[in-house]
N, C-alpha and C positions, 0 to 999 in steps of 0.2 A: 844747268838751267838758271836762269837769270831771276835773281830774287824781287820780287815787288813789294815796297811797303803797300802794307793795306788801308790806309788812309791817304793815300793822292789823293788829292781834288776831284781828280777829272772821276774818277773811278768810282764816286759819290754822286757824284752827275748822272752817269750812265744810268744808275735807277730811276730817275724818272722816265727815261724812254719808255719800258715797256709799263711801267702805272699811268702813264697820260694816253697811251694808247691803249691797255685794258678799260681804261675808262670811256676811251671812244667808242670803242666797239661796244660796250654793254651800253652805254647811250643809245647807241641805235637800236640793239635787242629791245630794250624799254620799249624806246617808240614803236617798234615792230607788232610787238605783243598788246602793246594795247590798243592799236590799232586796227587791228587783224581778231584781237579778243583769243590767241593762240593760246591752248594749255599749258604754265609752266611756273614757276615757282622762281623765288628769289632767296640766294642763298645770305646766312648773317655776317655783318661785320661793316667796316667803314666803307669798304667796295664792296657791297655785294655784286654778283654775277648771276643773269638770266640760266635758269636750268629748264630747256624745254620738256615736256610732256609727249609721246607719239600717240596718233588714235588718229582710225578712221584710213591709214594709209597713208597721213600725213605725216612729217616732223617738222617742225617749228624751223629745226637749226637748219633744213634741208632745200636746196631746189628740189621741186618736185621728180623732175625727172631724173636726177642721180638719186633721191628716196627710190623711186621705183624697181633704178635698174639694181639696187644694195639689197633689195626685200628681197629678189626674183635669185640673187645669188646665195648661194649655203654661204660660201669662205668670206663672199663680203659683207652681209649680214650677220654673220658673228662677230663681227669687229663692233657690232654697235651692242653689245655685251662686256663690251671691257667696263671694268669699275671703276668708277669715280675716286680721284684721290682721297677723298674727304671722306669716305667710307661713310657717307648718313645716310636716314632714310630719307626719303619724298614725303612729304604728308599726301593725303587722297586730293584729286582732283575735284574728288564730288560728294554726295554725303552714302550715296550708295560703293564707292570707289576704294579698295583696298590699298594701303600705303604700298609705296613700290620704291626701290631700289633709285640713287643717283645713278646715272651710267656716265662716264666720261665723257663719250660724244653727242651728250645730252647738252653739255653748256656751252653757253654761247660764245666762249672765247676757245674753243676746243680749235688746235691747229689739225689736230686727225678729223673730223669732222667737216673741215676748210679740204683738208688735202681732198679727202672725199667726193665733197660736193663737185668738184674740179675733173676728179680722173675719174671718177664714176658717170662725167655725164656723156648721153649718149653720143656718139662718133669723132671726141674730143680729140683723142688720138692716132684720128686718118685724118689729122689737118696738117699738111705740111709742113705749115709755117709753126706750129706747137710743136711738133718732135723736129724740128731743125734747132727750136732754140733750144729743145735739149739733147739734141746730138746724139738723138735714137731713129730708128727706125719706124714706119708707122703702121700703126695697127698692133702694137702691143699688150697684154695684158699685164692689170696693175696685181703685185701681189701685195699686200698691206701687213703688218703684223709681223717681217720677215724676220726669220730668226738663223744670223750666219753662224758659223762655226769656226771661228779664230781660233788659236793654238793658245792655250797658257799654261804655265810650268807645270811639270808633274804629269804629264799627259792630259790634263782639265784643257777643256773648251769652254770659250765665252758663248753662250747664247742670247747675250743682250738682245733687245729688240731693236730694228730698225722699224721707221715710219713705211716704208715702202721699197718694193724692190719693182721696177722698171725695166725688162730685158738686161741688161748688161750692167744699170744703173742703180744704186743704193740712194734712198733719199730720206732724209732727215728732214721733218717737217717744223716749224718755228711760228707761230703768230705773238703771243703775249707772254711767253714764258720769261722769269728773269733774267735765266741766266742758258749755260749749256752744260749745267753739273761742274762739280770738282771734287777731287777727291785725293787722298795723302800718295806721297810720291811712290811708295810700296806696290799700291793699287795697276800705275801704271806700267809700274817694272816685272810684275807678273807674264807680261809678250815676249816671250822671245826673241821676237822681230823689231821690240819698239828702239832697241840702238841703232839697229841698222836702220830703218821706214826714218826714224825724227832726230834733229841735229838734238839735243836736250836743252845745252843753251841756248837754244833759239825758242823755249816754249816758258811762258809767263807762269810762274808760282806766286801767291801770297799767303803770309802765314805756313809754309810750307804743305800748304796743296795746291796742287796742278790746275789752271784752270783750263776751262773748254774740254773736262774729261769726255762728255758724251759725243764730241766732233773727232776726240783722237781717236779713240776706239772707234769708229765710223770710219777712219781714215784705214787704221790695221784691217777692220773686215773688208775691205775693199783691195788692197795690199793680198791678202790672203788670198782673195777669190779671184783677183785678175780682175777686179769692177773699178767703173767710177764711183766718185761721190759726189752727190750735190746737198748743199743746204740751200732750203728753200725757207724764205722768212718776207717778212714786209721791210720796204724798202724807208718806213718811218724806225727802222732800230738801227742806226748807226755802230749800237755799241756790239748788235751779234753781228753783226757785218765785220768791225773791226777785229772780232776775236775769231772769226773764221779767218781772217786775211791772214793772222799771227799765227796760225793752226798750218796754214798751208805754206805759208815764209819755213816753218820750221822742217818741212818735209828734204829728205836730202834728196833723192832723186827727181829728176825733169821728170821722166816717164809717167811716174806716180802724181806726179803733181803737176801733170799734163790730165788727168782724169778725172783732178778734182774741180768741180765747180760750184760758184754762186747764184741762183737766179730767185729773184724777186716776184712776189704775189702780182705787182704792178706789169712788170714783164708778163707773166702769163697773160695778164687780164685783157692783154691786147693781143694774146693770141686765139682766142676761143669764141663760141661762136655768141651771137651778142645776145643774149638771153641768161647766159650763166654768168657773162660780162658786169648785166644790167645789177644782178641777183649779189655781185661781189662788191658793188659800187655801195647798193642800198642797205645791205648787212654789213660788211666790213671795212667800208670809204675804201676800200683798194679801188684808186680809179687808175684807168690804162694812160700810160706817158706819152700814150699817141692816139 
């Protein structure tokens, strides 16, 4: 593996991408909320982030009609229970209102939450022109939360979480997150497979950890189950664009690296139908490239 100083330039640069676009998008939450008068709270610090509030049938973060179709499902409705990184509480909405829990895809910069509102909305997925640009079949069901089962030494299984499983397809969801994890070179020599699946010099270390760990293991469960992989991200992050490009350069086989793909919020946003379109433009400036 090819060593990176960790003070490049360039590699200094690349955080601003996703802080200029965390800040985009919670701008527009702002304006949302208080235009709308939407229950939802602002979390502390120099960026704070919109955390919507659910009631009444609504959420905040939600098109209405993928909210509807997530309530009406047990396995997708439990996905809006996963907890919040920050483990806080909410203060009450009201003075009669009991404090309650952050949840994860309560905040407004939440990429599951994004992925959601997309594959949850009704008949997104019998649109031909939407599963051609992902090179599935139509009329699939989205599983969320997916948890594969890679081999690692000693007989142990990873069950890391994927964003979503898609008929044949694993997908790994991105909006404002920094980076794609990293982690010391040990971590990733635990696969069995990872000599054979990645050239090792051809995958970027600094400070002697690995980066793009959460794309390589995304790569092996994929590898493992005979799937593709897609990263899915906004086409304003240059820098996770580049680190998936370096992720897939380092793969040795065509085949495997014939299944992985890139596709972009913007891409989507021109494939769907113009109401969740409208809903992607207005909350998260994802506007369609055509």
């Amino acid at each position: 593996m090819r060593e990176i100083e960790p003070e490049r330039p360039q590699r200094r640069s690349s955080a601003l991408f996703p802080a200029n676009l965390r800040r985009a998008v919670t701008d527009r939450s702002v304006a949302r909320v208080r235009s709308a008068a939407a229950p939802h709270e602002l979390t502390r610090g120099a960026m704070p982030s919109v955390i919507y509030a659910p009631g009444d049938g609504r959420h905040g973060n939600f098109i209405e009609a993928s909210y509807r179709r997530i309530l009406a499902d047990p396995a997708w409705s439990q996905r809006l229970e996963k907890s919040h990184t920050a483990g806080r509480q909410a203060g009450p909405t009201g003075p009669d209102e009991e404090v309650r829990r952050w949840r994860e895809l309560d905040t407004a910069t939440s990429s599951d939450a994004l992925l959601m509102n997309i594959f949850c909305y009704p008949r997104v997925l019998a649109g031909k022109r939407f599963t051609s640009l992902l090179g599935l079949a139509e009329g699939l069901r989205p599983e969320f939360g997916y948890r594969p089962r890679t081999q690692l030494e000693r007989q142990l299984t990873d069950r890391t979480e994927i964003d979503m499983r898609l008929g044949n397809l694993l997908v790994e969801a991105k909006l404002t997150e920094s980076d794609c994890q990293t982690a010391p070179l040990r971590l990733i020599e635990r696969y069995p497979r990872f000599a054979e699946v990645f050239e090792r010099e051809a995958l970027e270390v600094r400070g002697g950890r690995v980066q793009a760990y959460q794309l390589i293991r995304g790569v092996l469960a994929a590898e493992a189950e005979a799937a593709g992989f897609c990263l899915m991200c906004d086409a304003r992050r240059p820098d996770l664009i580049e680190s998936w490009y370096g992720v897939m350069r380092a793969v040795r086989g065509y085949e495997l690296r014939a299944r992985l793909r890139l596709v972009t919020w913007q891409e989507i946003a021109a494939c769907v139908p113009v109401p969740l379109r409208t809903f992607l433009a207005d909350k998260y400036g994802i506007e369609s490239p055509v």
